[in-house]
C-alpha positions as CSV (number, residue, x, y, z in Angstrom):
1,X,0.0,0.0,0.0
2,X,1.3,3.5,-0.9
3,X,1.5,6.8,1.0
4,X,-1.1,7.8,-1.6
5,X,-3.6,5.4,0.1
6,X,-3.4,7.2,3.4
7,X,-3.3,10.7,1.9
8,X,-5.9,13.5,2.9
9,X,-7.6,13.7,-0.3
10,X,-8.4,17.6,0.5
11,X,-4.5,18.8,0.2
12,X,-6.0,21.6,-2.1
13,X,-8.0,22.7,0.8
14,X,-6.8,24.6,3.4
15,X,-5.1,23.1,6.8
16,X,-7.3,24.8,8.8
17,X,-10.3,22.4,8.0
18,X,-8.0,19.8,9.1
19,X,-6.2,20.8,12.4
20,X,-9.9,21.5,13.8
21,X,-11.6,18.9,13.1
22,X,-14.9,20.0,11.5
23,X,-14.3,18.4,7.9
24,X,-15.9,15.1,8.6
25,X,-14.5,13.5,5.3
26,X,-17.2,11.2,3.5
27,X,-19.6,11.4,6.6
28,X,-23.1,10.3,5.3
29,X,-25.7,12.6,5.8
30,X,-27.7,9.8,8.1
31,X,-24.4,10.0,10.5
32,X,-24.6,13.9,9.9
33,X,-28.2,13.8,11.5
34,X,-27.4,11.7,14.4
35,X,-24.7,14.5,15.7
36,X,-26.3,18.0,14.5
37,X,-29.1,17.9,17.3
38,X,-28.9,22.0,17.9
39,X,-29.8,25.2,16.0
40,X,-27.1,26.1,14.1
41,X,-25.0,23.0,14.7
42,X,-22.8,22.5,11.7
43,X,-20.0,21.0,10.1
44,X,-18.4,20.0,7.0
45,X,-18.9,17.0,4.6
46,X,-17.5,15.6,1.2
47,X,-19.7,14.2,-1.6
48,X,-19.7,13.4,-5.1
49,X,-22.0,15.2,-7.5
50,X,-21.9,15.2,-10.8
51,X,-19.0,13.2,-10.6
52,X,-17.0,15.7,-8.7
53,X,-15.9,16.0,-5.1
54,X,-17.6,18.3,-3.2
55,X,-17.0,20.0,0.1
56,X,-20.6,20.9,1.7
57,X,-22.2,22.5,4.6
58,X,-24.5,20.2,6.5
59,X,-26.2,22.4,9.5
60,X,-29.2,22.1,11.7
61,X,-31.9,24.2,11.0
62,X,-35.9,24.5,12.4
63,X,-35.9,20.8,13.0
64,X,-33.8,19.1,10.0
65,X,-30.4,19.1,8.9
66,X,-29.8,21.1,5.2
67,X,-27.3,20.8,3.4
68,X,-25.6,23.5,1.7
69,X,-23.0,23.6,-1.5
70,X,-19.8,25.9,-1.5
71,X,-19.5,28.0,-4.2
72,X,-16.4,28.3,-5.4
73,X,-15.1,30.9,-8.5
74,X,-11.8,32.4,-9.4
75,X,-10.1,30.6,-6.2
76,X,-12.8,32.8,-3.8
77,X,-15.3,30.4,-1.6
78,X,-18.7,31.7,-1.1
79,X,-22.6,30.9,0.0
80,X,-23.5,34.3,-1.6
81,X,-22.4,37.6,-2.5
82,X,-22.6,39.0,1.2
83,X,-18.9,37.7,2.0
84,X,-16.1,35.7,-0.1
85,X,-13.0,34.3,0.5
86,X,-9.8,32.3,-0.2
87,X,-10.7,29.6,2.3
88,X,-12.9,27.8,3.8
89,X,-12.4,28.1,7.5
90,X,-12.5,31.5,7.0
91,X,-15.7,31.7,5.4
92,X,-17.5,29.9,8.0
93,X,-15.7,32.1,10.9
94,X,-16.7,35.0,9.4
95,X,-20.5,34.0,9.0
96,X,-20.7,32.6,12.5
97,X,-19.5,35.6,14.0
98,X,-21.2,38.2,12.2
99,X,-24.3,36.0,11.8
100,X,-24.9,36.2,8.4
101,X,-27.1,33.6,7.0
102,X,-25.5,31.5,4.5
103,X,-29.1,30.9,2.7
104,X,-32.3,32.6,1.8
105,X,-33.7,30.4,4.5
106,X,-32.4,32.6,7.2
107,X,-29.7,29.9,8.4
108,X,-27.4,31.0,10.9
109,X,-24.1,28.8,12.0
110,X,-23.4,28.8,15.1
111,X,-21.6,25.9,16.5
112,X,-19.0,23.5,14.6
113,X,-19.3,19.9,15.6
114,X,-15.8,18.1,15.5
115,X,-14.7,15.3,14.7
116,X,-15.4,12.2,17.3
117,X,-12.5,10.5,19.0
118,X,-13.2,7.6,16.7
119,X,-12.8,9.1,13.4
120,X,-9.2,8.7,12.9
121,X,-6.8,11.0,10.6
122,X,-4.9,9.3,8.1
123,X,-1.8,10.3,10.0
124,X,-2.6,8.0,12.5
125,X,-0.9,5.3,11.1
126,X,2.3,5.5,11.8
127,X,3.9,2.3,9.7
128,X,2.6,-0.3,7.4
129,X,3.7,-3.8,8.5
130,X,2.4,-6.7,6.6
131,X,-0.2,-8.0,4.6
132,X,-2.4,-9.5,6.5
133,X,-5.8,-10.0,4.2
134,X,-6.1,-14.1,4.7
135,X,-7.0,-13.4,8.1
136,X,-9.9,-10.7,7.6
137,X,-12.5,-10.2,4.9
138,X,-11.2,-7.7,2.8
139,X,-7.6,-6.2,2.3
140,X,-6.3,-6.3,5.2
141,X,-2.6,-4.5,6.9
142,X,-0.8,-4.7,9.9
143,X,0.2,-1.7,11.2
144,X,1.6,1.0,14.0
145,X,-1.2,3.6,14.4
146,X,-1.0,5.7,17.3
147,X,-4.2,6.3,19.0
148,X,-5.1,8.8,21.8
149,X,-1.5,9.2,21.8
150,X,-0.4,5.7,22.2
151,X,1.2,3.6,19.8
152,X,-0.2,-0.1,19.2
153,X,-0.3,-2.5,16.6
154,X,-3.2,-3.0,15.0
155,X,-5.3,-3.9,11.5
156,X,-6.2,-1.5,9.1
157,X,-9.1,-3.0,7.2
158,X,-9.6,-0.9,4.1
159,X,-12.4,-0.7,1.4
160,X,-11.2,-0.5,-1.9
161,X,-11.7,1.3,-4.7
162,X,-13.7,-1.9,-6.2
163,X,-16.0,-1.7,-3.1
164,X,-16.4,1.6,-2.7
165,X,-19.9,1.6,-4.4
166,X,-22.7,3.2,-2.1
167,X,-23.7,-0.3,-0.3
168,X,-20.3,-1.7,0.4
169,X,-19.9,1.8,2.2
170,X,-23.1,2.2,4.0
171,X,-22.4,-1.4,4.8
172,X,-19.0,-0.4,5.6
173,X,-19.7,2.5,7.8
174,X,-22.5,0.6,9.4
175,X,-20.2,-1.7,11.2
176,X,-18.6,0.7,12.6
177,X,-21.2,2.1,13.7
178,X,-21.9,-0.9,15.7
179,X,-18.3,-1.8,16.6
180,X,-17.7,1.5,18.5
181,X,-20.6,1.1,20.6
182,X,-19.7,-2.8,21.8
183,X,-16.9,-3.6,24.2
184,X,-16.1,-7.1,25.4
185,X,-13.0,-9.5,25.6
186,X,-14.6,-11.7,23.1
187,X,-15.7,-9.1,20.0
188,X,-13.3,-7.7,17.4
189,X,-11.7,-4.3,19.3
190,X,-12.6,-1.5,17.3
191,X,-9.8,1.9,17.3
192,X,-11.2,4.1,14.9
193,X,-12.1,4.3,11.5
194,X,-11.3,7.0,8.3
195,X,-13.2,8.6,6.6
196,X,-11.4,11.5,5.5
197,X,-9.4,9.7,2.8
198,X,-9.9,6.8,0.5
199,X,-9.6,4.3,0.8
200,X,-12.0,4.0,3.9
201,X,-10.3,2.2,6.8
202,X,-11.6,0.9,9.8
203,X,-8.7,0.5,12.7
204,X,-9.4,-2.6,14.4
205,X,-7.4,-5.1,17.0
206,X,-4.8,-7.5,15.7
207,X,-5.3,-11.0,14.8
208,X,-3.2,-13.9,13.7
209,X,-5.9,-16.0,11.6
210,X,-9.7,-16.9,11.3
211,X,-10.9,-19.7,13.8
212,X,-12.2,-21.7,11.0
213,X,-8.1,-21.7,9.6
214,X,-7.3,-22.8,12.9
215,X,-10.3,-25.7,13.2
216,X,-9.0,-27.0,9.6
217,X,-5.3,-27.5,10.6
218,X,-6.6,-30.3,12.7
219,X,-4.3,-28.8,15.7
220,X,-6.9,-27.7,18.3
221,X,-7.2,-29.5,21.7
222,X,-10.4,-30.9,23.7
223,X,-10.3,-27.7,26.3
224,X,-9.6,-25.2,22.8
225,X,-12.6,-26.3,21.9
226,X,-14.6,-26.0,24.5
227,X,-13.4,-22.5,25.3
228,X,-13.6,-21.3,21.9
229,X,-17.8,-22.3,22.0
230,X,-18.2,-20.9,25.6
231,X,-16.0,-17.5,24.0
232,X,-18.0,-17.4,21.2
233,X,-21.7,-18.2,23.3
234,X,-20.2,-15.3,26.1
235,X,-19.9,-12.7,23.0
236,X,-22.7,-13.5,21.5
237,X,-24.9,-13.4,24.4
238,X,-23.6,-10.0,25.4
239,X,-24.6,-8.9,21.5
240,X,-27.9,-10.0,22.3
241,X,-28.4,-7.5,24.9
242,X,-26.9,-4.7,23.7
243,X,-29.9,-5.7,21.0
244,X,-28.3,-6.8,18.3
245,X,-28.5,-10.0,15.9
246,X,-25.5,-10.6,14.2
247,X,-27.1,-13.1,11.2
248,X,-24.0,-14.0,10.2
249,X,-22.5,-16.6,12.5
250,X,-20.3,-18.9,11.7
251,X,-16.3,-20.0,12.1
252,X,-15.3,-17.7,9.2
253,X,-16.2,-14.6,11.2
254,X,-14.7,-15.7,14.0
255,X,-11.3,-14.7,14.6
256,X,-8.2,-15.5,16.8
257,X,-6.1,-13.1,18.3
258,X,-2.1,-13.6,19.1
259,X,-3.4,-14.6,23.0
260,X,-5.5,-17.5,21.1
261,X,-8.3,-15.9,22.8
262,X,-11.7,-15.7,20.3
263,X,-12.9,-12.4,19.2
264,X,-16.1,-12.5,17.4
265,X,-16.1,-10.3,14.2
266,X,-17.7,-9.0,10.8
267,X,-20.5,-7.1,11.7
268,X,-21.6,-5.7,8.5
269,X,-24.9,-7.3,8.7
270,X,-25.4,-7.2,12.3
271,X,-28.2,-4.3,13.8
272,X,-31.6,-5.1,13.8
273,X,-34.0,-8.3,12.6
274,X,-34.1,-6.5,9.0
275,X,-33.1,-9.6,6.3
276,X,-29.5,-8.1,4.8
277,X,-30.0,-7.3,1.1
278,X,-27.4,-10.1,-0.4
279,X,-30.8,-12.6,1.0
280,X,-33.0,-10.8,-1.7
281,X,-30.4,-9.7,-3.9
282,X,-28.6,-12.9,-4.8
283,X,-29.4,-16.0,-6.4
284,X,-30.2,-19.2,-3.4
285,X,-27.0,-21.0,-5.0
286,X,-24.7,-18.2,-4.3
287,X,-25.7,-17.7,-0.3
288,X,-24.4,-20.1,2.2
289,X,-27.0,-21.4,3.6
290,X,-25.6,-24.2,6.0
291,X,-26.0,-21.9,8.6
292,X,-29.3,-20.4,8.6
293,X,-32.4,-21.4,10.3
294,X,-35.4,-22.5,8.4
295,X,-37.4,-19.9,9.1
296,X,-34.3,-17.7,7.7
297,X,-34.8,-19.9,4.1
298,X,-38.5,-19.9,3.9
299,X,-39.7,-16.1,5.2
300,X,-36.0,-14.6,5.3
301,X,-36.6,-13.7,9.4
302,X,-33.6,-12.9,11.5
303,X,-33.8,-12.9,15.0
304,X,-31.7,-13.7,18.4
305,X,-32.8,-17.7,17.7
306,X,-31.7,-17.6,14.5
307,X,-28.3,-16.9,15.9
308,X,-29.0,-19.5,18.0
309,X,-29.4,-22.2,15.1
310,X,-26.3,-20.6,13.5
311,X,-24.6,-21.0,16.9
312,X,-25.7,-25.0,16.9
313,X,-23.7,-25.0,12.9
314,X,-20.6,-23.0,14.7
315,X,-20.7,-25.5,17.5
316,X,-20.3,-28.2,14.5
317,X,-17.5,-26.5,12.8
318,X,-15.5,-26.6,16.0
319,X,-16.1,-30.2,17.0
320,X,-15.8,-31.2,13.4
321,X,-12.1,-29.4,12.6
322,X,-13.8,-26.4,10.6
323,X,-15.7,-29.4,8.0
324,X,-18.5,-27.7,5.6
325,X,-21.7,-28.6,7.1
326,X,-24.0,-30.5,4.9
327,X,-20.7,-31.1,2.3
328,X,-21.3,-32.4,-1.1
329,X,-25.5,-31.1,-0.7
330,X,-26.4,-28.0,-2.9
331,X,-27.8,-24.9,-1.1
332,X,-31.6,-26.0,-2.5
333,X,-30.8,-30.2,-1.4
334,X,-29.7,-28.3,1.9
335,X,-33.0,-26.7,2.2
336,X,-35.1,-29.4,0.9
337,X,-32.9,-31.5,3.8
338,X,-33.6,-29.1,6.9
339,X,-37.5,-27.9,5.8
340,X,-38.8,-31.0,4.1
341,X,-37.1,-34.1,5.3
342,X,-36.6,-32.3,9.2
343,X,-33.5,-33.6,9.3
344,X,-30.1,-32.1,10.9
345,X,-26.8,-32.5,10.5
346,X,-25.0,-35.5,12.3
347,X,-23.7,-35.3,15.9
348,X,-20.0,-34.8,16.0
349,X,-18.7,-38.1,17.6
350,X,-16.3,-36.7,19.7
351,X,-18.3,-33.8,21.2
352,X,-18.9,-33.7,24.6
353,X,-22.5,-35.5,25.3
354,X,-23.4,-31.7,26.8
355,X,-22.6,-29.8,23.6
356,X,-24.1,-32.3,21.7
357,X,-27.5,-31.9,23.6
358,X,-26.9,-28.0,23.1
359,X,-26.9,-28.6,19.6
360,X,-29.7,-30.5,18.9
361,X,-31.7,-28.0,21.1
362,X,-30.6,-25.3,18.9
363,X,-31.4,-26.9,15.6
364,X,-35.3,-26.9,16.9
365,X,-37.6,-25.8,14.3
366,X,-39.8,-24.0,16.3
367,X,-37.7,-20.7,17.6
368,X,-39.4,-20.6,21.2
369,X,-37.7,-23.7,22.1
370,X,-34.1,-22.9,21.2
371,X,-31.8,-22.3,24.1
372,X,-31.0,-18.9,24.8
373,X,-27.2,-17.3,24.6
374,X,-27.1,-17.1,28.5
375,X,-28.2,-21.1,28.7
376,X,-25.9,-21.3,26.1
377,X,-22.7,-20.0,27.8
378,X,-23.8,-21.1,31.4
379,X,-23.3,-24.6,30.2
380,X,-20.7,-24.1,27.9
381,X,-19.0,-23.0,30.5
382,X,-19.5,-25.5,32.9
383,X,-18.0,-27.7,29.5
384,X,-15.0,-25.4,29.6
385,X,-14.2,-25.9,33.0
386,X,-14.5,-29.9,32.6
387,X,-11.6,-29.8,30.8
C-alpha cells in the first residue's frame, strides 16, 4: 500500500479544516443527523455530485439538517455575495460571528461539531507492516497507528476502490457504527475508523488468523474447543443485549487473536431483525445457507434464535475441525434437507455429550424452544471448565 492510500484527499483545501476537526470526510448525511441535534450545529462534509468531489455544509436548522454547497469561482469560496473568501475556515468564521445567513432560509451557524474521537486521521498510522488480508474479509494490513496518543499495533481494514460503491460503504460505515458502541473480551476491538481519505479504513485489533483456519489445521485441543464455543456463546450473548443479531454466525467470522483468545467479528450485517439485502439480492445458490435457520430460508426472518441455530452449525464447525456442514449437498438439497425431510446434520462423535444436547436443542424448528445465549454460555462453561 502506498503513502497515496493514506493521503488526505483535501491537500487543495486549506489546513485549517483539518487541524480543527470540523471536515468530517465522506460522513453520510444519516451519520450527519445523528450528531447535528442544535440550531445552528454544523460541520463539514464531502460528496460526489456530478462526478466531482464536493465540500458541503451540512447544518441544523428549524428541526432538520440542510445541506448546503460551497461556491467556489476564481479561487474565492462563497454561500452568496454577502462575503467571499480564499478559504474555507474563513468563510465559516466570518459567518458565524457576524451572523450572516449563508441561505435565503435565514440559516445561521453557530456551532462547529468536530470530529469524534473515533474518526481517525490518516496520519494515524504511523507504519505499514504486513499484509495480513487471509485473516480478515477484505484487504487487510498490519500496522503501528497511534491512537489517543499511544502507539499499538493493529489492523487496518480498508475498502477498496472496487468496493467503494454506495452499499459496500453504507455497509462499511454501518459496522462501525456498531463496533464503537460494543466492548467485550470476546468481540473484534474497534480503534477508529477513516473517513477522510480513500480508501475508507476501519482500525481494528490485531489477529493472527480466522478460527475456522485454525479448526482445519486439525491442531486444536479438547479444552480449545470448549473455550472457543463458551467465547464465542459469552460474546454473542452479550450482542444480544446490547440488542443486536449478528445473522452472520459462523467459524469464518470468528477470529483468533495472538493470546488465542476468540474475538467474534464482521459485523456488516449485524443491527436489527431487518433480512440483509445479499438474501433478496442474490441467487439461493450463491448464499451459504448451511447456517441459517429454516425460518431464515422460507420467510427470510432474522432474530436472536436464529443466531442460536447458527450458533448449533458454529458449535459443529468446531467439534468437526472447521468441516462444511452438509458437504457435497447443494444450497436447495440443503433446504429441501432441513424444511422438508426435518432432518439435521450428524452429531460430532467426539463432542462432549453436553454440547451435543446443546446442539440439537438449537437446531429446533420452532424458535421458542431454542436455548438462549445465557443457557448457552452457562453450560458451555460449565464444559469449559470440565476440561
Amino acid at each position: 500500500m502506498s503513502t497515496s492510500t493514506v493521503r488526505i484527499f483535501e491537500e487543495r483545501m486549506d489546513p485549517d479544516l483539518r487541524n480543527r476537526k470540523i471536515l468530517h470526510g465522506y460522513m453520510p448525511l444519516a451519520d450527519a443527523k445523528t450528531v447535528l441535534t442544535k440550531e445552528g450545529d454544523y460541520l463539514l462534509r464531502l460528496m460526489g455530485y456530478k462526478g466531482h468531489l464536493v465540500c458541503v455544509l451540512s447544518v441544523y436548522h428549524n428541526g432538520e439538517v440542510i445541506t448546503v454547497c460551497i461556491n467556489r469561482m476564481n479561487k474565492l469560496y462563497f454561500f452568496n455575495d454577502d462575503y467571499k473568501d480564499h478559504s474555507i475556515g474563513s468563510l465559516l468564521h466570518w459567518h458565524q460571528n457576524t451572523k450572516t445567513p449563508v441561505t435565503p432560509k435565514q440559516i445561521v451557524l453557530k456551532n462547529p461539531i468536530f470530529l469524534a474521537s473515533w474518526n481517525l486521521m490518516p496520519s494515524c498510522i504511523v507504519r505499514l507492516l504486513r499484509d495480513i488480508s487471509e485473516c480478515y474479509r477484505m484487504r487487510t494490513y498490519e500496522v503501528l497507528v497511534c491512537v489517543e496518543k499511544e502507539k499499538i499495533q493493529a489492523a487496518a481494514m480498508l475498502l477498496t476502490s472496487k468496493q467503494l460503491v454506495i452499499e459496500s460503504r453504507k455497509q462499511f460505515l454501518a459496522e462501525a457504527r456498531i463496533l464503537k458502541k460494543l466492548s467485550h473480551p470476546n468481540i473484534l476491538q474497534f480503534y477508529g475508523v477513516i473517513i477522510t481519505a480513500l480508501p475508507f479504513t476501519m482500525i481494528v485489533g490485531l489477529c493472527q488468523m480466522k478460527l475456522l483456519t485454525f479448526l482445519q489445521k486439525k491442531e486444536a485441543r479438547k479444552d480449545q474447543k470448549a473455550r472457543y464455543a463458551a467465547e464465542a456463546a459469552a460474546a454473542l450473548k452479550y450482542l444480544t443485549e446490547k440488542g443486536y443479531v449478528h445473522k452472520d454466525v459462523k467459524a469464518e467470522n470468528c477470529l483468533i487473536d495472538r493470546n488465542m483468545k476468540l474475538k467474534l467479528a464482521n459485523f456488516c450485517y449485524a443491527g436489527s431483525d431487518r433480512c440483509p439485502l445479499f438474501i433478496h439480492k442474490e441467487p439461493l445458490e450463491s448464499i451459504s445457507v448451511g447456517w441459517l435457520a429454516p425460518e431464515t430460508m422460507l420467510r427470510h426472518d432474522f432474530s436472536k434464535e436464529t443466531d442460536v441455530w447458527a450458533f448449533g452449525v458454529l458449535m459443529w464447525e468446531i467439534y468437526e475441525d472447521g468441516d462444511i456442514p452438509y458437504r457435497g449437498l447443494s444450497n436447495l438439497e440443503i433446504r429441501s434437507f432441513v424444511i422438508h425431510s426435518q432432518r439435521r446434520l450428524p452429531l460430532p462423535k467426539k463432542a462432549p455429550m453436553k454440547v451435543k444436547k446443546l446442539m440439537i436443542r438449537c437446531w429446533e424448528e420452532n424458535p421458542s424452544r431454542r436455548p438462549t445465549f445465557q443457557e448457552l454460555e452457562f453450560t458451555l462453561g460449565i464444559v469449559k471448565d470440565e476440561h
